[in-house]
C-alpha positions in Angstrom: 0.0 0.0 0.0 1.4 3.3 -1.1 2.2 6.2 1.9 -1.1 8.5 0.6 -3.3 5.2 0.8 -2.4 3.9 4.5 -2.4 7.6 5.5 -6.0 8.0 4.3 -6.7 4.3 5.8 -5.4 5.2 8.9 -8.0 8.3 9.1 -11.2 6.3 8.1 -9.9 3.4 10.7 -10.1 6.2 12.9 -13.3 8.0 11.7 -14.8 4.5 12.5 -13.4 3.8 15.9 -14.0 7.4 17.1 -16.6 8.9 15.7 -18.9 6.0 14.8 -18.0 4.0 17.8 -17.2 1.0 16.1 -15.2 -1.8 17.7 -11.9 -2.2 16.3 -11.1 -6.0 15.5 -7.2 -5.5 14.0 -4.8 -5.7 11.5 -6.0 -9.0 9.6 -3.2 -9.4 7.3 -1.4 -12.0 8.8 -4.7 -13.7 10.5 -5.5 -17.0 10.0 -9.2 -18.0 9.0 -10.3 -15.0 8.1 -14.1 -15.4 7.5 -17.7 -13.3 6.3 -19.2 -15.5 9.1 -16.8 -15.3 12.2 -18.6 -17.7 14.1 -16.7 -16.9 17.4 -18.2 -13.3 17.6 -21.7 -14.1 16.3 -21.6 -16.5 18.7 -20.6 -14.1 22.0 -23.7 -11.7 20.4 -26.2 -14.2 20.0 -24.9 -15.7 24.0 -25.2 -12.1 25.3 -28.6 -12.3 23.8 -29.8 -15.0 26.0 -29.8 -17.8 23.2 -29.4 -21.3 24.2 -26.3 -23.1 22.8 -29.2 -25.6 20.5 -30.4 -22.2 19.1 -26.8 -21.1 18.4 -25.6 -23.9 16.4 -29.1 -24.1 14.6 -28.8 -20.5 13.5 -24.8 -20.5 12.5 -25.9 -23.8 10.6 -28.4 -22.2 8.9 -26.3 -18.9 7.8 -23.7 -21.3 6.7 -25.4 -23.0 4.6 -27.7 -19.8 3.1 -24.1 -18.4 2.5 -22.6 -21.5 0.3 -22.2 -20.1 -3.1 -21.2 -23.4 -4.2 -24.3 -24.7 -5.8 -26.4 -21.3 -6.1 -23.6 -18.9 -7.2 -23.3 -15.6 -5.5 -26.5 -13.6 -6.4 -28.6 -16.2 -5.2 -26.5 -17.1 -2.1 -26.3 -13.3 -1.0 -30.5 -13.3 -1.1 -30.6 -15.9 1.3 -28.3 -14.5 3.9 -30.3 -11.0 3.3 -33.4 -12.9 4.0 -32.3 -14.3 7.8 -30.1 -11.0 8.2 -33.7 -9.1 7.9 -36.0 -12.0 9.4 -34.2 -14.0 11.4 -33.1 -17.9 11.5 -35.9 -19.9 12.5 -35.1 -23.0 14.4 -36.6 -26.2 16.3 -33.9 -26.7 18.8 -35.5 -30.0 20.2 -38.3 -31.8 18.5 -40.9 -31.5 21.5 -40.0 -27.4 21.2 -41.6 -24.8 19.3 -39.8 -23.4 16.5 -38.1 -19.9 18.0 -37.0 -16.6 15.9 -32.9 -16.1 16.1 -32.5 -12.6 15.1 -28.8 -12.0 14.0 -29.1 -8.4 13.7 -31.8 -6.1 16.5 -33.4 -3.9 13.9 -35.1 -2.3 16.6 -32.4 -1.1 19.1 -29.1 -0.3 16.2 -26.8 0.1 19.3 -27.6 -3.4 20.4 -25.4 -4.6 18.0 -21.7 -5.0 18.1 -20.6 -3.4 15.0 -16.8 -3.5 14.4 -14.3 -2.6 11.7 -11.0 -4.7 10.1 -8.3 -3.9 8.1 -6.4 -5.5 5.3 -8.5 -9.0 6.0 -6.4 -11.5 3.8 -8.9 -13.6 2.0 -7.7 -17.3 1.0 -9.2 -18.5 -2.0 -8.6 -19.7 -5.5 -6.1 -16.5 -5.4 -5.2 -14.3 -2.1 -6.7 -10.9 -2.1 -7.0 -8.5 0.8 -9.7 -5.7 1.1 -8.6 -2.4 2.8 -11.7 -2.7 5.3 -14.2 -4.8 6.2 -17.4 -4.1 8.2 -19.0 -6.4 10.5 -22.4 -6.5 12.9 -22.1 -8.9 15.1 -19.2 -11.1 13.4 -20.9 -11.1 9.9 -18.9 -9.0 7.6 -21.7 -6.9 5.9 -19.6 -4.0 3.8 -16.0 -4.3 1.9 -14.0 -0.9 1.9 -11.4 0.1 -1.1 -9.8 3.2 -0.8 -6.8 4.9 -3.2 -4.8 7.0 -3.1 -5.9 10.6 -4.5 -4.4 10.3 -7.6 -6.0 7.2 -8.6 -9.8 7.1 -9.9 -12.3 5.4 -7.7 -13.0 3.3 -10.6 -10.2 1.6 -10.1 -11.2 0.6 -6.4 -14.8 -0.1 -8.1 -12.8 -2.8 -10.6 -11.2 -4.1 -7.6 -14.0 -4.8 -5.7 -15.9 -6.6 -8.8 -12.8 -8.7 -9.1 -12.8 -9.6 -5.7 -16.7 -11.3 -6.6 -15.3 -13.3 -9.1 -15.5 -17.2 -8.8 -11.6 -17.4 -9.5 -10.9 -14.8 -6.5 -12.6 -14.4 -3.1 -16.4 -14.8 -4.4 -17.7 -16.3 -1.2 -16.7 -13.8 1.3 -19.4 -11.6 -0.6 -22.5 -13.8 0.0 -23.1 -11.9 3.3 -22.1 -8.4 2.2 -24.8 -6.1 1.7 -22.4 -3.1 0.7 -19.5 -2.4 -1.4 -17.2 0.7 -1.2 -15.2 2.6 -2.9 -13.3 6.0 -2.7 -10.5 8.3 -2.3 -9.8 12.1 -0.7 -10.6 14.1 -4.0 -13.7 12.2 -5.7 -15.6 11.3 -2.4 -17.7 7.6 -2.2 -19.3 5.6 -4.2 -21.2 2.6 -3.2 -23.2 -0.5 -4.4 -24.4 -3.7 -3.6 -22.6 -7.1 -4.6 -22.2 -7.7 -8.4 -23.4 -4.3 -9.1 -22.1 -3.0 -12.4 -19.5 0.0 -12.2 -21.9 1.9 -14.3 -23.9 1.9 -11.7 -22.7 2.5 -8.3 -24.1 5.1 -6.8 -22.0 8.3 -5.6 -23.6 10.2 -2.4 -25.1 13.8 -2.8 -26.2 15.6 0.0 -24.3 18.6 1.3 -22.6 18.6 -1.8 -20.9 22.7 -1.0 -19.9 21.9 2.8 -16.3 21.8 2.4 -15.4 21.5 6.0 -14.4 18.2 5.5 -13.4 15.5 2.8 -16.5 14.1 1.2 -15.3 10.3 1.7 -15.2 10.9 5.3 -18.7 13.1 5.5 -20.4 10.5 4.1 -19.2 7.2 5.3 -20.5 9.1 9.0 -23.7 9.6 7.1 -24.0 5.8 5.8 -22.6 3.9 8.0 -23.9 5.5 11.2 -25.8 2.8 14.0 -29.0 4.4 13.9 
């Protein structure tokens, strides 16, 4: 990573940890296992939520299997994580029980939620790549992050980020992401969902003549925010 790109990495980390109050997970480069499901934090959230372990491993069997791109492909696979994202995972956890709700993200109380940021997560694959930052709630990595350098056209993070979807690179880290980013100090952010076509990303206008700070900054507080 050039000197221009860490130092604007190092101020969205930042923006994230301090302003947004999210949890900061590390420097994942050199991490083993690096996952869009980490099942050890999902695990703590839904455990702080009062789930019993039967629920637990019904719901993280569930979201594994809704996430295998394997037979569905990526499109299809990232529908079905959507679906118990924004529903819930229902599961029988014994066969004289009622079926029970596991809700992986509280929709109703945000700050609930343990929202936390990583940076340059090595993904193993067919070939290695490694995103600049990854968002998670509550271990699932829900939004991919690639920033450059000033000089260097947000397309060109765009590009990145469609290469990273493709079955020959890191395809199946996507099936949970709901949001993919790109940007840079002088052109701002521009953001779409999985498989979304360059032409089509969408850039952020609101604001558009406050200056007081860099656009990619004002508006990753905007989007990204709890509430």
């Amino acid at each position: 990573m050039s000197t221009p790109e860490r130092v604007t990495q190092n101020r969205i980390v930042k923006l994230f940890r301090e302003e947004l109050n999210y949890r900061y997970l590390g420097d994942w480069k050199d991490r083993v296992g690096n996952s869009n499901i980490e099942e050890e934090l999902l695990t703590g959230y839904l455990q702080r939520r009062g789930y019993s372990p039967a629920e637990i491993s019904g719901a993280l069997y569930q979201l594994r299997i809704a996430a295998d791109i394997s037979q569905v492909g990526l499109y299809e696979a990232n529908r079905r994580v959507y679906s118990l994202l924004r529903y819930g995972v229902q599961v029988k956890a014994a066969a004289d029980q009622p079926t029970s709700t596991v809700a992986l993200i509280d929709w109703q109380t945000p700050e609930a939620n343990d929202f936390a940021i990583a940076e340059e997560v090595t993904l193993k694959g067919h070939q290695e790549r490694r995103p600049d930052l990854v968002l998670y709630v509550n271990g699932i990595a829900v939004g991919v992050i690639e920033l450059k350098r000033s000089r260097v056209s947000i397309g060109d993070g765009i590009r990145q980020n469609l290469s990273n979807q493709q079955p020959q690179f890191n395809a199946w880290f996507f099936a949970t992401n709901q949001l993919v980013f790109a940007g840079n100090d002088t052109e701002g952010l521009r953001y779409g969902a999985i498989l979304t076509p360059e032409k089509f990303f969408l850039s952020w206008k609101e604001d558009e003549a406050d200056n007081s700070r860099l656009k990619i900054d004002k508006y990753l507080l905007k989007i990204c925010r709890k509430d």
